[in-house]
C-alpha positions as CSV (number, residue, x, y, z in Angstrom):
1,X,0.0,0.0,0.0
2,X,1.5,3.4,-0.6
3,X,2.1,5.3,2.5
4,X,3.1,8.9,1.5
5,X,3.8,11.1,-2.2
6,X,7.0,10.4,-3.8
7,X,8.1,12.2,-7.2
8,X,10.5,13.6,-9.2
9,X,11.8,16.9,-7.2
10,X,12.1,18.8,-10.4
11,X,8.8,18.1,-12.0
12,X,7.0,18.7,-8.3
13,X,9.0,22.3,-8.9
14,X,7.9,22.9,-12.1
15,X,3.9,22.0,-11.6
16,X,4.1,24.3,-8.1
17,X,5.4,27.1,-10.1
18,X,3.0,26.7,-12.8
19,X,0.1,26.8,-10.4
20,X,1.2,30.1,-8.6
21,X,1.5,31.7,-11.9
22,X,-2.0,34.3,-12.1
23,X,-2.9,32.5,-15.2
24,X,-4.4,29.8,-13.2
25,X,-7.2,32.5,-11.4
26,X,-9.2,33.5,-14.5
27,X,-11.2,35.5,-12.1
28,X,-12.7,35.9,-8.5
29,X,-15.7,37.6,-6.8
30,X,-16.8,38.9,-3.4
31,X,-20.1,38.9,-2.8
32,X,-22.1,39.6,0.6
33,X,-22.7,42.7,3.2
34,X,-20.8,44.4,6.5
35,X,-21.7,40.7,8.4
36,X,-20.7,37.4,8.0
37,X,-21.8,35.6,4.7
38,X,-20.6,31.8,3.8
39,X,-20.7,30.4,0.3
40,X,-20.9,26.6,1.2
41,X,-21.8,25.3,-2.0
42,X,-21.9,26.2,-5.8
43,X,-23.2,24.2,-9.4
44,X,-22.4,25.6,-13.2
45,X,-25.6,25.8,-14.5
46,X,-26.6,25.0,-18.5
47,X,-26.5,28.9,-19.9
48,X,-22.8,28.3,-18.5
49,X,-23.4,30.3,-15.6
50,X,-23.0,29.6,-11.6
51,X,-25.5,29.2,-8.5
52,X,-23.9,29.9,-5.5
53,X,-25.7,29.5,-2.1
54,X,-25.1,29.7,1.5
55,X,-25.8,31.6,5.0
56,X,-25.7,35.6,5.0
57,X,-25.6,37.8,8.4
58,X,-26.0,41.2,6.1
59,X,-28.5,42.8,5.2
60,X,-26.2,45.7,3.0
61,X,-24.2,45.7,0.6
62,X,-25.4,42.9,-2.1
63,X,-27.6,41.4,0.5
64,X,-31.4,42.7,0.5
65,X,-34.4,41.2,2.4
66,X,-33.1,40.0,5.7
67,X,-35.6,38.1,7.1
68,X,-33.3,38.0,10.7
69,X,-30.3,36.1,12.0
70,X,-28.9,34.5,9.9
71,X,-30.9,33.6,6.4
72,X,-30.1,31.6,3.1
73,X,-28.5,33.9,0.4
74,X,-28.7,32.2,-3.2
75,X,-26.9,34.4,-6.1
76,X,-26.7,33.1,-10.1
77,X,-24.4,34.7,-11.4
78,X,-23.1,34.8,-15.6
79,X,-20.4,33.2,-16.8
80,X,-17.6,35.4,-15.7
81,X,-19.4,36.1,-12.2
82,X,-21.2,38.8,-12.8
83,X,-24.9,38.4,-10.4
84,X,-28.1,38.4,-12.8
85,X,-30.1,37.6,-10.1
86,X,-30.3,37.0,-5.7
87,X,-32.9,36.1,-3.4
88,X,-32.2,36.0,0.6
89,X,-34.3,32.6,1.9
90,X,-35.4,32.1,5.3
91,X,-37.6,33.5,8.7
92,X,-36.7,34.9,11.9
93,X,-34.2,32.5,13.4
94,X,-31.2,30.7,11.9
95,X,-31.2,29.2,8.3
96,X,-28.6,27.8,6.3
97,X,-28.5,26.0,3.3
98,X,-25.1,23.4,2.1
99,X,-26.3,21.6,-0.7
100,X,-27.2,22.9,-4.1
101,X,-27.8,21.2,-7.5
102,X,-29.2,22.3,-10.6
103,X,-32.1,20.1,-11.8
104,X,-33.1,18.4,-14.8
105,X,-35.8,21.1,-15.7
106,X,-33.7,23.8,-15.0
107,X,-34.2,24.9,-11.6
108,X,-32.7,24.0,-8.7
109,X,-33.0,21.9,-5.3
110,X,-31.1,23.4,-2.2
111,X,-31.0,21.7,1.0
112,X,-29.3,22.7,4.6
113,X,-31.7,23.5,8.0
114,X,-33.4,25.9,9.3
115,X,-34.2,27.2,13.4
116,X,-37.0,29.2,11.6
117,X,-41.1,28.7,11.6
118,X,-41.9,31.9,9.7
119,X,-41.5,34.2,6.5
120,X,-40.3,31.4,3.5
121,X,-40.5,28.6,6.1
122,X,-44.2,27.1,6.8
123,X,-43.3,25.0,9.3
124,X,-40.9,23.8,12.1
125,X,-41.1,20.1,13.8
126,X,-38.6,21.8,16.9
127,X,-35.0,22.5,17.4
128,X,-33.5,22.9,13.5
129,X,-35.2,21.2,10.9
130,X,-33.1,20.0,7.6
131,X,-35.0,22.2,5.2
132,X,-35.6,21.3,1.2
133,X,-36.4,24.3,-1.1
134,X,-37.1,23.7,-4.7
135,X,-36.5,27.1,-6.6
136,X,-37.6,27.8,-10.6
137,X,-34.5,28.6,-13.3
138,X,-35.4,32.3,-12.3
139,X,-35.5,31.6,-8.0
140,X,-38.7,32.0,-7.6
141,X,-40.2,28.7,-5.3
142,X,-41.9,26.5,-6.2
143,X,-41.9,24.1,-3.2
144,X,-40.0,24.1,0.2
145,X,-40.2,21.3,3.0
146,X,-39.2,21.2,6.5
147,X,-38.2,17.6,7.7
148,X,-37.4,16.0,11.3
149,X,-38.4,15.6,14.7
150,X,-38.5,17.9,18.4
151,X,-34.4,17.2,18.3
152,X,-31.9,18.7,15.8
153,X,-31.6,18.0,12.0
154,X,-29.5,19.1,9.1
155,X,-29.5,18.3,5.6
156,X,-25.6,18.6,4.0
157,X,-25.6,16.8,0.9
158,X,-28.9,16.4,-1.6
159,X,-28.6,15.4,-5.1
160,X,-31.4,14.4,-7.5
161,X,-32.0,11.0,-8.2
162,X,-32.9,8.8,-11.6
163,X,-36.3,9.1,-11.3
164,X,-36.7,12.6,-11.1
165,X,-36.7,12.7,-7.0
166,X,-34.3,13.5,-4.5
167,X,-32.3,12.1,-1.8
168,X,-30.3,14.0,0.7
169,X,-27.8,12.9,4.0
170,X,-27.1,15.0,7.0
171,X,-28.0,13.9,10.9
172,X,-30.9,13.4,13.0
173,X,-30.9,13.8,16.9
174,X,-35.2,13.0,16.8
175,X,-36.6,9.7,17.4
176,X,-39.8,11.1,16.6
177,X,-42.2,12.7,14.0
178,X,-40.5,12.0,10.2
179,X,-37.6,10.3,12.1
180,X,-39.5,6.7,12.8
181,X,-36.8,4.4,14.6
182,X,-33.2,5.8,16.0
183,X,-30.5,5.2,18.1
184,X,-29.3,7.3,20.9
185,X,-27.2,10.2,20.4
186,X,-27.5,11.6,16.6
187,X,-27.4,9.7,13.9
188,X,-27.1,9.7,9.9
189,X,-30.3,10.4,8.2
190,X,-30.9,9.7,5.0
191,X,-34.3,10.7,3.7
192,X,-35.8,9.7,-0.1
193,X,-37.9,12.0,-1.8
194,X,-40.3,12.1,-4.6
195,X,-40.1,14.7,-7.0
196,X,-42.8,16.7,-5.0
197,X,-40.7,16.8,-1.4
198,X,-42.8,13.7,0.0
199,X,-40.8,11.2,2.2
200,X,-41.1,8.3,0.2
201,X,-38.5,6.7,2.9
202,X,-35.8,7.5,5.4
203,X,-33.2,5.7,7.1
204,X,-31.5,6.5,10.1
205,X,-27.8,4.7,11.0
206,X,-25.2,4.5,13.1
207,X,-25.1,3.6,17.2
208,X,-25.4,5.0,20.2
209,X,-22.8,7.6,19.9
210,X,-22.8,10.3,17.6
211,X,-22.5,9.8,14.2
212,X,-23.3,12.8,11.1
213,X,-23.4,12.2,7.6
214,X,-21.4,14.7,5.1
215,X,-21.8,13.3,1.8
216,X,-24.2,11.1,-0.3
217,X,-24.3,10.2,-3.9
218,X,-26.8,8.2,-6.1
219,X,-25.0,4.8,-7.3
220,X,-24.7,2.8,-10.5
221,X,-26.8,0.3,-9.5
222,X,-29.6,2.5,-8.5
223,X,-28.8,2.8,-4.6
224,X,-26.1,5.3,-2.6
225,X,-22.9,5.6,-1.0
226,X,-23.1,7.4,2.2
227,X,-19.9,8.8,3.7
228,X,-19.1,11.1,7.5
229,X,-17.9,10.4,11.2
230,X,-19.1,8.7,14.0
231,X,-17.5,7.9,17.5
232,X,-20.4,4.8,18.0
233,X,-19.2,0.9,18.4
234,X,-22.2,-0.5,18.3
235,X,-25.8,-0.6,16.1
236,X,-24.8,-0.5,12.4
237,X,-21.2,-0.1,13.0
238,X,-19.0,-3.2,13.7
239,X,-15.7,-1.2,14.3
240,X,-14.0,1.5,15.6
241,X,-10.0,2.7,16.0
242,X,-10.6,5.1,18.5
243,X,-12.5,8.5,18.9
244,X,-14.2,9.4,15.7
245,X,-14.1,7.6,12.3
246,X,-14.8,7.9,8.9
247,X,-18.2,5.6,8.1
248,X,-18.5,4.9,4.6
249,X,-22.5,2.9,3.9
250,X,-23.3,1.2,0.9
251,X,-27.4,1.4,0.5
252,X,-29.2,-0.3,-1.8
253,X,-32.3,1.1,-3.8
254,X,-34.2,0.9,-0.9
255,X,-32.3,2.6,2.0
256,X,-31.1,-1.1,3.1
257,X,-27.3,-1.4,4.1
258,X,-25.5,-3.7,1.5
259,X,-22.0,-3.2,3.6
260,X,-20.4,-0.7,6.1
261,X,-16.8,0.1,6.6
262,X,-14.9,2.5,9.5
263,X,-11.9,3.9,8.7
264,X,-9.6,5.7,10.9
265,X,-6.9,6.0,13.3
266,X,-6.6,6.5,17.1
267,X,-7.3,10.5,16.5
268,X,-10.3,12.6,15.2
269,X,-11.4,11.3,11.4
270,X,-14.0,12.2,9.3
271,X,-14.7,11.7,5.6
272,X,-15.8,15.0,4.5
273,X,-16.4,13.6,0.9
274,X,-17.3,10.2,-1.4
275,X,-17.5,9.7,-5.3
276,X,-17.9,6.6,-7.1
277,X,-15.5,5.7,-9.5
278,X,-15.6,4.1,-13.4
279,X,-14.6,1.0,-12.0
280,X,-17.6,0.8,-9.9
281,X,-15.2,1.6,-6.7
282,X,-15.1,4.8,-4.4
283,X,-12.8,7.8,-4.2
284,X,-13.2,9.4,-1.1
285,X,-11.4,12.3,1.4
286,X,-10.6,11.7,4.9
287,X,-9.2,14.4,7.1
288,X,-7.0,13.0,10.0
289,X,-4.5,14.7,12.0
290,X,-4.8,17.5,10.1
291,X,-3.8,15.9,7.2
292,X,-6.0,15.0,3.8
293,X,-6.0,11.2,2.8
294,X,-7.3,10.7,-0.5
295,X,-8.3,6.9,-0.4
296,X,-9.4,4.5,-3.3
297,X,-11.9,1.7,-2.4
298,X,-13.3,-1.1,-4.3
299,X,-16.7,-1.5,-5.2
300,X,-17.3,-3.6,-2.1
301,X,-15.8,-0.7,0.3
302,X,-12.5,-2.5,0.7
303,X,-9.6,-0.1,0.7
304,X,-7.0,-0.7,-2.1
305,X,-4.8,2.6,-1.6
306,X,-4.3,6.0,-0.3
307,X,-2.4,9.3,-0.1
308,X,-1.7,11.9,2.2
309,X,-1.2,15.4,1.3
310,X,-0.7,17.9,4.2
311,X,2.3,19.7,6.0
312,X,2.8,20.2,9.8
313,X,-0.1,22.8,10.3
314,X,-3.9,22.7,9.7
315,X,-5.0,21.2,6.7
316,X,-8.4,20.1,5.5
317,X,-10.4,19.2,3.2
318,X,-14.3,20.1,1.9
319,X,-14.8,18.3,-1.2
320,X,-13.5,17.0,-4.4
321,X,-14.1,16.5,-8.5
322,X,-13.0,14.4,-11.5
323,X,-11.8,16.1,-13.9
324,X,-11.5,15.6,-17.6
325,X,-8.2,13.2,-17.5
326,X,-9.4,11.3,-15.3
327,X,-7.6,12.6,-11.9
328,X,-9.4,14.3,-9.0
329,X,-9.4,17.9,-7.9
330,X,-10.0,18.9,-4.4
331,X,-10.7,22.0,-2.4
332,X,-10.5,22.9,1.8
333,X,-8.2,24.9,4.1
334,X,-4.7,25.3,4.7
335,X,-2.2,26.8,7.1
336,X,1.0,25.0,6.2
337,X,3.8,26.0,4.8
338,X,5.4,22.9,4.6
339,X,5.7,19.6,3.8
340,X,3.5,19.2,0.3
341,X,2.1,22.7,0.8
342,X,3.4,26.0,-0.4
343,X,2.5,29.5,-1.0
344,X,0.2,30.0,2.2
345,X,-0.7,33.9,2.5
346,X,-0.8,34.1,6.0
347,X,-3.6,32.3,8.5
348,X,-6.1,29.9,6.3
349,X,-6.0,30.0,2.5
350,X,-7.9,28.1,0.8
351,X,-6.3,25.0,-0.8
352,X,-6.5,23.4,-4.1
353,X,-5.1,19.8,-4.3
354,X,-5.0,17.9,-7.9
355,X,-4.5,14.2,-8.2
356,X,-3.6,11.7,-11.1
357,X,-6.0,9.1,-11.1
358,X,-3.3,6.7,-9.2
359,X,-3.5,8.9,-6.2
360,X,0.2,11.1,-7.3
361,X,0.1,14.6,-6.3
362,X,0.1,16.7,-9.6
363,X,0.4,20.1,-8.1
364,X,-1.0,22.0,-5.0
365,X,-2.0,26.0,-4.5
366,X,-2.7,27.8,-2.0
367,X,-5.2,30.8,-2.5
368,X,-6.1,34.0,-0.3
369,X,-4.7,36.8,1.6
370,X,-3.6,37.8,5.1
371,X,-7.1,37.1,6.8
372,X,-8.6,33.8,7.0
373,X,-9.8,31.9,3.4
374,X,-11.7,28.2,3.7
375,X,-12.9,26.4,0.2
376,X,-16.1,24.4,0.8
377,X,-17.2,23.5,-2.5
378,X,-15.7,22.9,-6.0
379,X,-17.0,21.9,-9.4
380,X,-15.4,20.8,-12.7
381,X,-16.7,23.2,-15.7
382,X,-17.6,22.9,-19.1
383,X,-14.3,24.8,-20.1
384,X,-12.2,22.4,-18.5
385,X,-11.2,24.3,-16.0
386,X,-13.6,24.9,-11.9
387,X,-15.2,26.8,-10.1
388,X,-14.3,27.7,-6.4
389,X,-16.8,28.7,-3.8
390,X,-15.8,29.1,0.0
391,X,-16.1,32.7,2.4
392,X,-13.1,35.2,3.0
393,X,-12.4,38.4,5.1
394,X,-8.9,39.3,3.5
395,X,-8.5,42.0,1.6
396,X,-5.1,41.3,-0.5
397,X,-3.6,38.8,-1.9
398,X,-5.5,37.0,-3.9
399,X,-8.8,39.0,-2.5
400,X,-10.0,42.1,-3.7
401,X,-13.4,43.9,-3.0
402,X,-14.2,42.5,0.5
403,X,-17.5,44.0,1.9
404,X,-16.7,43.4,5.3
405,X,-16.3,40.9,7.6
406,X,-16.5,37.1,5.9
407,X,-17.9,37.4,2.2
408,X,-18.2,34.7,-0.1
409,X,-15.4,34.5,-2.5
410,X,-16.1,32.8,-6.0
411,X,-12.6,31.2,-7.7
412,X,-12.6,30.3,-11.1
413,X,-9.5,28.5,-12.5
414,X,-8.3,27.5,-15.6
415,X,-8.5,24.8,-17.3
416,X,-4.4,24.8,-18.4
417,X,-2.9,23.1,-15.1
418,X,-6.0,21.0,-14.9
419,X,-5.5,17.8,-17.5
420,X,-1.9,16.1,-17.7
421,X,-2.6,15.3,-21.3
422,X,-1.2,17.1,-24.6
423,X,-3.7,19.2,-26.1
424,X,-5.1,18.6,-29.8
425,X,-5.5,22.0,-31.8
426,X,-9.0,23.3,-32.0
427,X,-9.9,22.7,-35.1
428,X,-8.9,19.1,-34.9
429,X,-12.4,17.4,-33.4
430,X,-15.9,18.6,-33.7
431,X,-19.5,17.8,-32.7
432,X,-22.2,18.5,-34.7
433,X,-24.9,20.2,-33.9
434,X,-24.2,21.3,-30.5
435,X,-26.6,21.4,-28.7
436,X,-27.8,18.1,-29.8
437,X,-31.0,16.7,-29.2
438,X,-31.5,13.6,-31.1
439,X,-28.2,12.7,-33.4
440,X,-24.8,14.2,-33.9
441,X,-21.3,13.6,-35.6
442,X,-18.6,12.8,-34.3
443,X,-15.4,13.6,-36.6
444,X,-11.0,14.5,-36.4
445,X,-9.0,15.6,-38.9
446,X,-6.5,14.1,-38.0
447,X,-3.9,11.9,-40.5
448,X,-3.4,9.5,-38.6
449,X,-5.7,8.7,-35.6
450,X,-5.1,5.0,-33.3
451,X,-6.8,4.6,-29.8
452,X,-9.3,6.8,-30.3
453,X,-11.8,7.2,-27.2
454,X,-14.5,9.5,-26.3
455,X,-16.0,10.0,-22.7
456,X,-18.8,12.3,-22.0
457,X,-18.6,13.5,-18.0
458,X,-21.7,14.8,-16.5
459,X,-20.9,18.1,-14.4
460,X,-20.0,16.5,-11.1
461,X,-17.3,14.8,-13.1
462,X,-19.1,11.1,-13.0
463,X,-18.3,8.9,-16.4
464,X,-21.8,8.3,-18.1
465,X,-20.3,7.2,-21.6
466,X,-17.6,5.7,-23.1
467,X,-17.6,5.2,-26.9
468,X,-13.8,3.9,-28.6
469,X,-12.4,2.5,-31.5
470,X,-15.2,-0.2,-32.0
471,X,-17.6,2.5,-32.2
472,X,-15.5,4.4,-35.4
473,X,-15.6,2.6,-38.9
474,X,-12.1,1.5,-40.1
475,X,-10.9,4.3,-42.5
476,X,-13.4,7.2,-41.5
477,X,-13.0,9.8,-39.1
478,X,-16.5,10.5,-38.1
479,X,-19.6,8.7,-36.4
480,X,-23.5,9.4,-36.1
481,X,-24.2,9.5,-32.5
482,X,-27.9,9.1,-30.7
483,X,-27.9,11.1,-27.4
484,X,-31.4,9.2,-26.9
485,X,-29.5,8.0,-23.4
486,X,-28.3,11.1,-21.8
487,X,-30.7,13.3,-19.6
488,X,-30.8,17.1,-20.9
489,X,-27.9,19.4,-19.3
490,X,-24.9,20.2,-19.8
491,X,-22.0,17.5,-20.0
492,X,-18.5,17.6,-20.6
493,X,-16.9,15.6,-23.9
494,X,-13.4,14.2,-23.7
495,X,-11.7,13.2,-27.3
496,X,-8.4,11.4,-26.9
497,X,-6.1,10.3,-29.6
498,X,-3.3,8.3,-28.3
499,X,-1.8,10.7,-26.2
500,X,-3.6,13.8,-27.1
501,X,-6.8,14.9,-25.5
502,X,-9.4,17.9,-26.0
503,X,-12.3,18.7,-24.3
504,X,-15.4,20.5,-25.0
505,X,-18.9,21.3,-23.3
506,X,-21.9,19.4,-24.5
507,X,-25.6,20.4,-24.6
508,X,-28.3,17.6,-24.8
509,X,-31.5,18.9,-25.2
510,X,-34.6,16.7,-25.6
């Protein structure tokens, strides 16, 4: 098993130096009021654009409509950040949202909790509820749904499922009203929704300790990988090293546990974030003595490798991405300035870590100023390159145009340091029409073409289709291509040739 990153010195040297260059920021953003404002989570959306949504304390400045405490803030902005529209979300008490996604008819489902039982939120079961709101391509909503019991609940991951629904992970400390059966302590909570908000079943797991679910992601094979912390040694969980661990679950369809898995050391460790891979296994982030393990499992939760990326100071990290070649991207906090980590600003800057698919470390940066800078959320873009949301209160470095306080701050980076591949020339590959919404073609002009492959990556950089050299006629660059099996949205289309790769965005429309 490898233990720690070893590489070549002077190619280490040579990607560190690439990544501090200010090519790789295309641009950045502050947005928010004289309070504190947290951008916890951010989607491209299909015009090419960005929702960006967290908590907001201001009620000045960009912020309008403070409904008191702290609300929801939701901002789409265009393509080169620029906000087209904003709404502020909530009621009297606290409200937060962590989880946003862009939905198949445009809109959007966002998901965090909420202390609140007036102005946008109709009701409150007690204590925080985890709080779904379905909002209209223009934020308007169209639907919003408290969930829970007379304890404390919070939603942090939701995505929408196959059939059109939703599910979404976070915790549950209720044993009562929507939360039917628990343990003691808190426990995840993972809650199935039709396409309408209604519970159509929820699950709670984990012991009698405390246990809180960070991350959840619909599965090949129709069910979910569920991924956080808990401290419990008994109930669903078979094993622990000590303190907390990181609890990966395997769900079927259904909500039922197919397998379970702790994995940990003696110290504090948490998974902060799970994808599954091509090979039907799991890439997934655990933070543990202040140091980020990126660890490959198999498709039956047994580990087959990991790294460590960290130096002798706080690192952490949020969440992570495929990109286009295949490696991983991820995002969080850093205040090393050693070990694999350079270029800190002063105090917390955020951190951007990119992995080969092997688990090598590629390159790291750190990004900021003199204040304190965490990344919570990243996403691969149709340019190649990501987008960057987290909350800042510097006001150099890397930050300009603080409003005061914590703002969010919006990254976007380039796609150049992102793919290890050689580049084709633009001209060399096209699609044809694009947007497609029935059949396209595929054609190169290139002389002499061997190994030719094309993979089409949906937005949160999952593989959903693989056509190669069986699918090209022997002597002709081109094939006719139905879409008939991809969803409308946005996707991202690799093209590799041997060696050489290029990338465009892809529209389906049906």
């Amino acid at each position: 098993m490898k233990t720690h990153f070893t590489f070549l010195i002077g190619l280490l040297l040579s990607f560190i130096s690439y990544s501090q260059s200010s090519s790789f920021i295309q641009w950045q953003k502050t947005y928010g009021g004289t309070a504190d404002d947290y951008a916890n989570d951010i989607c491209q959306t299909s015009d090419g654009g960005y929702l960006v949504a967290g908590m907001t304390g201001s009620n000045d400045g960009d912020i309008t409509g403070n409904h008191g405490e702290y609300d929801c803030w939701v901002a789409k902005t265009n393509s080169t950040g620029t906000i087209q529209w904003k709404k502020t979300l909530g009621g009297s008490s606290m409200d937060d949202i962590k989880s946003v996604q862009q939905t198949l008819d445009g809109g959007y489902i966002l998901a965090g909790s909420t202390n609140s039982s007036d102005g946008d939120i109709t009701s409150n079961h007690g204590g925080y509820d985890c709080w779904v709101v379905k909002l209209n391509s223009t934020g308007t909503i169209l639907w919003q749904k408290t969930f829970g019991g007379t304890g404390w609940e919070s939603v942090q991951s939701i995505q929408q499922t196959s059939d059109g629904g939703y599910v979404f992970a976070g915790y549950s400390g209720s044993v009562d009203r929507d939360v039917t059966t628990a343990y003691m302590g808190t426990n995840y909570w993972v809650v199935k929704l039709d396409s309408s908000g209604t519970i159509q079943w929820q699950k709670t797991l984990g012991g009698n300790g405390q246990d809180y679910a960070w991350s959840i992601q619909q599965t090949t094979d129709g069910g979910y990988i569920v991924a956080g912390e808990s401290n419990s040694t008994d109930g669903d969980i078979t094993a622990n090293a000590g303190n907390y661990d990181g609890w990966v679950v395997k769900l079927n369809a259904s909500g039922i546990i197919q397998w379970q898995r702790t994995l940990g050391t003696n110290y504090i460790d948490n998974i902060s974030c799970i994808r599954q891979t091509s090979d039907e296994g799991y890439m997934l982030l655990l933070n543990s003595n202040n140091n980020v393990y990126f660890e490959k499992l198999d498709k039956n939760g047994i580990p087959q490798w990991y790294e460590i990326a960290g130096g002798s100071s706080y690192d952490h990290s949020y969440d992570m991405q495929q990109t286009v070649d295949g490696g991983y991207i991820v995002v969080g906090v850093t205040s090393s300035t050693d070990g694999d980590l350079s270029g800190n600003h002063g105090g917390n800057d955020y951190l951007v870590v990119k992995f080969n698919a092997g688990g090598a470390l590629l390159w790291q940066k750190a990004m900021g100023g003199t204040g304190e800078d965490k990344a919570f959320a990243i996403q691969s873009t149709s340019d190649g390159g990501c987008i960057v949301a987290g909350m800042s209160n510097s006001t150099n470095g890397d930050v300009t145009g603080n409003h005061g306080d914590y703002d969010y701050w919006i990254v976007k980076l380039s796609s150049a340091p992102l793919a290890t591949n050689d580049f084709l020339q633009e001209n060399s590959f096209i699609i044809h029409p694009n947007p497609v919404s029935n059949t396209a073609t595929i054609s190169f002009t290139l002389l002499q073409a061997e190994n030719v492959l094309v993979k089409i990556f949906d937005l949160n950089g999952r593989l959903v289709l693989t056509l190669d050299d069986n699918f090209f006629e022997a002597g002709k660059n081109n094939l006719n291509w139905n879409s008939n099996t991809l969803n409308t949205g946005i996707y991202i289309l690799q093209f590799k040739a041997g060696k050489n790769m290029q990338t465009k965005k892809l529209i389906v429309m049906k």
